[in-house]
N, C-alpha and C positions, 0 to 999 in steps of 0.2 A: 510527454507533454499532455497537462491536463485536457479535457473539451472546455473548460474555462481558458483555456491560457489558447488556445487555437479560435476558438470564438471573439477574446476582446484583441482590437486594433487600435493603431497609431492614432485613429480619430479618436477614440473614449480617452486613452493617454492623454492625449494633448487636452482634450475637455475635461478631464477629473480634474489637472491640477494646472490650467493656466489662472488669466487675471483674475476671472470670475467664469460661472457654469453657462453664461449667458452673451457675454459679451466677446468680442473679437480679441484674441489673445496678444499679448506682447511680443512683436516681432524679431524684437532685440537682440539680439544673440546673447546670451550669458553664459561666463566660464566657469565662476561660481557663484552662489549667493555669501554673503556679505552674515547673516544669522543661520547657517549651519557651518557645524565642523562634526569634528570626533565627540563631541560633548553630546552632539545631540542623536538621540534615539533615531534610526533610517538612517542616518547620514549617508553610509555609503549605497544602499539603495537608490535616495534620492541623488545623491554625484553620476550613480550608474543612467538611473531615468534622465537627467538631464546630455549625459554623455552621447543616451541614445536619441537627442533630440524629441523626447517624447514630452519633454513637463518644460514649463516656462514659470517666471517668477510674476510678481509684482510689476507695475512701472516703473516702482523707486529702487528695481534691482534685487529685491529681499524676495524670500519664499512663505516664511511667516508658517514654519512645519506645523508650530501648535494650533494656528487655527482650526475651524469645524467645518466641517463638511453639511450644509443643511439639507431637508427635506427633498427643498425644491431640486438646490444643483444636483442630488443623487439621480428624479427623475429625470431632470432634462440629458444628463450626462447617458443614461441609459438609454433613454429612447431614443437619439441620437446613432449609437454605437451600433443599436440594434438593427437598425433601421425601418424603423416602425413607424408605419402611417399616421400621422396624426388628423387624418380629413374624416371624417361621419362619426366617428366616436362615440357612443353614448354619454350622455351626463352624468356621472357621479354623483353629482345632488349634494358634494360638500357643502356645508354652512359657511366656510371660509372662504368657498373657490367658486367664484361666479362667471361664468362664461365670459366675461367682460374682462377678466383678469390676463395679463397678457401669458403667461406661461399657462391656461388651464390647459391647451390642447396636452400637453405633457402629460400633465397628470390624468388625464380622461384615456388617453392611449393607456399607460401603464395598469391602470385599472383596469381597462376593459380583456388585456392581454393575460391579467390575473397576477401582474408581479409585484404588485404595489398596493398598498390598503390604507383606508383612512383609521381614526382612531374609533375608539367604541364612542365617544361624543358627536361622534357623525363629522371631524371634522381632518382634515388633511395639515392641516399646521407646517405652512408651505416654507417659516421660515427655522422652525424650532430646527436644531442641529440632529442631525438625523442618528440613533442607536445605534450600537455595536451590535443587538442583535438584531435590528431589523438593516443593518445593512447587508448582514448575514442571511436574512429572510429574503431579499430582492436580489443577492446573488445565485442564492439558491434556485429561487423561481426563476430568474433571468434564463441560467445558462443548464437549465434541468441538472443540477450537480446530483447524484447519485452516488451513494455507497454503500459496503455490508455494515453493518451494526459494529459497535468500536465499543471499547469496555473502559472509555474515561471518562470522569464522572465531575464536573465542575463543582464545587462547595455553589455556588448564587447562581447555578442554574438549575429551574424546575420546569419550569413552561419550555415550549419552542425549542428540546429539545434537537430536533432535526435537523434544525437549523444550524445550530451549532457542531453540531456533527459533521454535518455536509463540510462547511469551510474548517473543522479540525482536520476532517479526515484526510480531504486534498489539502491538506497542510499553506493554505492562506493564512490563516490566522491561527496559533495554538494556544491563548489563553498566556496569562502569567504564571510568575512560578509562585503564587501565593497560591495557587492551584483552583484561582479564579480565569470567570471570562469577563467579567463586567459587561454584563447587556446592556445594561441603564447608559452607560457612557457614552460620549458623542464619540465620533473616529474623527482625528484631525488628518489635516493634511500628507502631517510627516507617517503614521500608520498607515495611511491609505495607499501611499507609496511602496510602505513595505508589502501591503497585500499583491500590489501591483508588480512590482519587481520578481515576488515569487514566481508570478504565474508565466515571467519571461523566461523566467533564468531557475534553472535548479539551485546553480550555487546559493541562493537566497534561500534554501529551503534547508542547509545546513544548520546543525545544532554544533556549534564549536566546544570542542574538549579542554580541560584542560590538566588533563595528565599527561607524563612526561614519558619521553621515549627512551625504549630500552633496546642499547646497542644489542643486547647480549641475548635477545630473544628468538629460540629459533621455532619455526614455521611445523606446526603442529601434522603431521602425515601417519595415519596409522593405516597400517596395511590389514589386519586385521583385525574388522572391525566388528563391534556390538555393539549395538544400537541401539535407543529407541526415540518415540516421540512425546515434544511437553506439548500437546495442541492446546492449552488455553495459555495463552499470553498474558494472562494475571498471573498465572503461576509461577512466569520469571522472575515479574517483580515482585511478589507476594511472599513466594516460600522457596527462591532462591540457593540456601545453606540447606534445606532439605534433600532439594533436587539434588545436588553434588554428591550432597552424603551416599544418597540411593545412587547414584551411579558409582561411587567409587566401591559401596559395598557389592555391587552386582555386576564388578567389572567391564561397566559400559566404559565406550572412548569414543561413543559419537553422540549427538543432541542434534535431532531435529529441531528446532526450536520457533513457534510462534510467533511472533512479532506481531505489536500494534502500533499502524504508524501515527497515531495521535501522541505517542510516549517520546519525551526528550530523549533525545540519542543515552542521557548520561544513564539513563535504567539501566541500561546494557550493559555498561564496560566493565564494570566488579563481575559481575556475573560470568563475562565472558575468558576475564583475565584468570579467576580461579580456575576456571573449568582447563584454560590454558595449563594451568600450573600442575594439575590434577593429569594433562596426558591427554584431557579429554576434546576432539573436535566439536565444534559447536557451528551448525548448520542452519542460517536464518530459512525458516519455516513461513510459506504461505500458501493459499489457495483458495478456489469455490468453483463449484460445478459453470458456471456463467462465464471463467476464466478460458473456457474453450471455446466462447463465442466470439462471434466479432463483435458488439458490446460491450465484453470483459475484455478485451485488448487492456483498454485506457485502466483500470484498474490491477492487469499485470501489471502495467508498466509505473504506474502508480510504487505499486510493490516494489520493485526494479531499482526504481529512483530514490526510494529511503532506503534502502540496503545499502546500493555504493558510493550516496552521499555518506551514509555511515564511515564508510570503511575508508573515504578521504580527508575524515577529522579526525579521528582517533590512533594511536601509536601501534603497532602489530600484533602487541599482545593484548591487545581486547578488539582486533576485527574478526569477523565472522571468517569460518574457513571454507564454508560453501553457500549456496545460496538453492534452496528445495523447493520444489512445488510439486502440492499435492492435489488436482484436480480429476472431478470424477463423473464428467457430464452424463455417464450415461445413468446417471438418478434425477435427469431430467423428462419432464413428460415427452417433451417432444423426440427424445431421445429413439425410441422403440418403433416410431414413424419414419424418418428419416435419419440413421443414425451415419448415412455415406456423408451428407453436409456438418453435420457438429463434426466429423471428422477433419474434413477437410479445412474448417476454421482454426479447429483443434491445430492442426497440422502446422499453419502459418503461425500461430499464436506461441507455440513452443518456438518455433524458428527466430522471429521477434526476441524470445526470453536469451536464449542461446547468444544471438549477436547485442542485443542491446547489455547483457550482462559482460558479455569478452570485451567489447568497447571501454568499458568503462571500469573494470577490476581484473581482476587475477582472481576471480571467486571460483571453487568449481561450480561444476552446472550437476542437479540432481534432478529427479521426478519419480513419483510412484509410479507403479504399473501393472495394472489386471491383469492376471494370468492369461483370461480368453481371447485378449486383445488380439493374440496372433492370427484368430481365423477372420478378421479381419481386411482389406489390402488398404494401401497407399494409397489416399488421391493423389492423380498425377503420375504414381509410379505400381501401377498393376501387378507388377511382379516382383514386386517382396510383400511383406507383411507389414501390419501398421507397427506391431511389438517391434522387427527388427531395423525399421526406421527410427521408431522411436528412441533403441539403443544408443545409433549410431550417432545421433544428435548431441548427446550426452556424455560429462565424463563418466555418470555412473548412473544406474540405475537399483530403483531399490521394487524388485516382485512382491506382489502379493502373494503371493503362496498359502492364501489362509485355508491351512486345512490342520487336524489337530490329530495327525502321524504323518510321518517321513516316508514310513515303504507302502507298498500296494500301488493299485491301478489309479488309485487319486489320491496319492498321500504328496505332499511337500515336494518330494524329490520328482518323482514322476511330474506333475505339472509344471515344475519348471528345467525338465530338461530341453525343451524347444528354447526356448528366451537363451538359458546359457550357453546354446552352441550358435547360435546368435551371437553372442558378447564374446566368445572366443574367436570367431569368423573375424567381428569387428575389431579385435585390439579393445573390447571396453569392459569394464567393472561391473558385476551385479551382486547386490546383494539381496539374501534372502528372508522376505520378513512375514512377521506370523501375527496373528489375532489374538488377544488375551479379553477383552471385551465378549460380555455375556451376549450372546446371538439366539433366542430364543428359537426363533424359524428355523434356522439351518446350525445345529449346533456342531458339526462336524466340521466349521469353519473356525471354531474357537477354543481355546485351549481353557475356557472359562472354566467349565466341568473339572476338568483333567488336574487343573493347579501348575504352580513354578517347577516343582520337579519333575514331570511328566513332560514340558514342555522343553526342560535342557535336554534332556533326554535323547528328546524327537530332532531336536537341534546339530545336539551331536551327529548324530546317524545322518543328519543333513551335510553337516561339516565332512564326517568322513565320506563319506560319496563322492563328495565334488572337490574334494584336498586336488587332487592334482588336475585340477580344471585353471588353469591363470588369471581366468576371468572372475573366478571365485572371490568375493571381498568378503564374508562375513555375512553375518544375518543383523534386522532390525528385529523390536517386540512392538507392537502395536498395543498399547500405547504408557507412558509412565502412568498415570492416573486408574488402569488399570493392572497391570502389573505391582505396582506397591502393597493394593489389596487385593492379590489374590492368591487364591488357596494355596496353601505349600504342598 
């Protein structure tokens, strides 16, 4: 659940969409309205709002989906929900809105609160029907939406970028599929419903499929695995038929794979269906260092929630077969100061991932994992290590191991023999993964130097070392983008 969808209540509901943003709502009970069905865009949002006793009609029984949402009901509705003072206020000094006016208090809070703006004419235009992107702008300011930076690009939008980010990214609003947003537009009724309905219900935040299911598809499990990672999320949808090709030729059978949630589910399902067909596992990929905070909760779980909305529209052969995070707090400043409490956030935030993800799919559970992590302890639990907690929480885990040889005092195999007698202890999977990315500072971390063949090499001698370990799964490469170009 977004901080928007936990912030607004039954009181904004009832006031976005009863008789008007001002007057005393229609008491009436209504089963349905009379001008929605299947025909019309929301409908089943707006049946669900009405179900939840949140939204009321008209007098004459109708809801009237198309109409607009104006300036003024946007502020009054908000400042209401929020619950925001409207006594001492400053003036705003609009040209249109004179103290005298009965709804100014409204708009003078909003302003003063910083959520609400007039036009550059110096004027408030209390009844003009209020944008698509500035409703976007007053949600954003409202409910402090926050996000990482998303790589979807609207054709008609330049300005106020952020804005529209914010409500793509918590998936309120995602644009058409003419691969507009329409700023300019007013939001009626029945869209505002939709926004609204998202921020209750997941299920509203579904992109429906419509490929067809296949009896005869069976359930992608390699035991032995190679690995690697696609971490830009353009590059699934962008060069797709590439990626494959480079994995079938380098015998990979697992994809970390990126994911941006502002992307219609349907980017995915080609992409995922071949890699199917191909043998290969394909593992939705996310993370950021803030994901170990308690801040970054709400945007794991963000994560969380388009993945196995995914995987409950779509047919077997195009759901994702694991679900990965990759998070690395300690390249945080605060990190080196106190790094027992990011721990400890850390600690919950992974737990969070584990049960809100078993809840809700059959996905396995993955995570990267620093070598050093082991010296380490538990909050909470003293006496193990944060590495062999970590394990335990997980079906698999996938090591850092970046070091660029296998034998010696700090080669590959030496740094991860704590973590694997860990995963052997535990009954859990580890896989062992390497650096191919140029590391200028410490270049014994990366096999940049060395090349592809130097690096199966090192891999091998990794492979046979830990053959008869059960816990042994295979290795990853960090990452496709470097891997493809680098030295043979």
């Amino acid at each position: 659940m977004s901080g928007f969808t936990k912030k607004i209540t039954a009181s904004l509901f009832t006031s976005l969409l009863a008789v008007t943003a001002w007057s005393a709502p229609n008491t009436h009970a209504q089963t349905e309205f009379p001008d929605v069905n299947e025909d019309v865009t929301g409908n089943e949002e707006i049946q669900y709002l009405e179900d939840q006793g949140i939204i009321q009609g008209y007098l004459d029984g109708t809801f009237r989906p198309g109409n607009n949402v104006s300036r003024m009901e946007a502020a009054i509705m908000l400042t209401r929900e929020l619950g925001l003072s409207t006594e001492n206020r400053p003036n705003p000094y609009f040209d249109d809105i004179s103290t005298e006016h009965p709804h100014y208090k409204y708009v003078a809070a909003l302003v003063d609160e910083g959520i609400i703006e007039g036009t550059d004419s110096n004027e408030f235009q209390p009844d003009r029907n209020i944008k698509r992107i500035e409703m976007a702008a007053v949600l954003t300011r409202a409910y402090n939406l926050e996000n990482e930076p998303i790589s979807k690009e609207f054709d008609d939008v330049s300005g106020n970028r952020k804005y529209v980010s914010e409500v793509v990214s918590n998936r309120i609003s995602v644009g058409f599929p003419d691969n507009t947003f329409r700023p300019s537009a007013p939001t009626t009724r029945a869209q505002f419903s939709i926004f609204l309905a998202r921020t209750m219900d997941n299920q509203f935040k579904k992109y429906l499929s419509d490929a067809k299911e296949d009896p005869n598809f069976e359930v992608i499990n390699n035991d032995d695995i190679r690995g690697t990672y696609i971490w830009h999320a353009e590059n699934v949808i962008e060069e797709s038929n590439e990626i494959l090709e480079f994995a079938k030729e380098n015998g990979i059978n697992l994809l970390y794979t990126r994911l941006d949630r502002t992307q219609d589910f349907a980017v995915y399902n080609e992409f995922v269906e071949k890699a199917h067909e191909a043998g290969i596992e394909v593992h939705a990929m996310g993370g950021h260092p803030n994901w170990a905070l308690k801040e970054g909760q709400e945007r794991l779980n963000m994560f969380i929630d388009y993945v196995t909305s995914y995987q409950k529209v779509v047919p077997p052969r195009q759901q994702f077969d694991g679900i990965h995070l990759d998070i690395e707090p300690y390249v945080l400043q605060n990190w080196d100061g106190n790094p027992e409490d990011i721990l400890k956030t850390w600690k919950t935030n992974i737990e969070v991932f584990v049960d809100e993800v078993k809840k809700a799919s059959e996905l396995e559970t993955s995570a990267d994992l620093a070598i050093w992590l082991d010296d380490h302890k538990t909050p909470g639990q003293e006496d193990i290590s944060f590495s062999k907690w970590f394990i335990s929480k997980l079906d698999h885990t996938t090591l850092m191991a970046f070091r660029d040889s296998a034998e010696g005092s700090n080669g590959m195999i030496d740094v991860s023999k704590k973590e694997m007698k860990f995963a052997e202890e535990l009954g859990k999977e580890l896989l062992v993964s390497v650096e191919m990315k140029q590391i200028k500072e410490n270049k014994h971390i990366s096999f940049y130097e060395e090349g592809k063949q130097a690096m199966e090499e090192e891999l091998d001698k990794t492979k046979n070392y830990f053959s008869d370990n059960p816990s042994y799964h295979g290795n990853a490469v960090h990452a496709y983008e470097y891997w493809k170009v680098a030295n043979e």
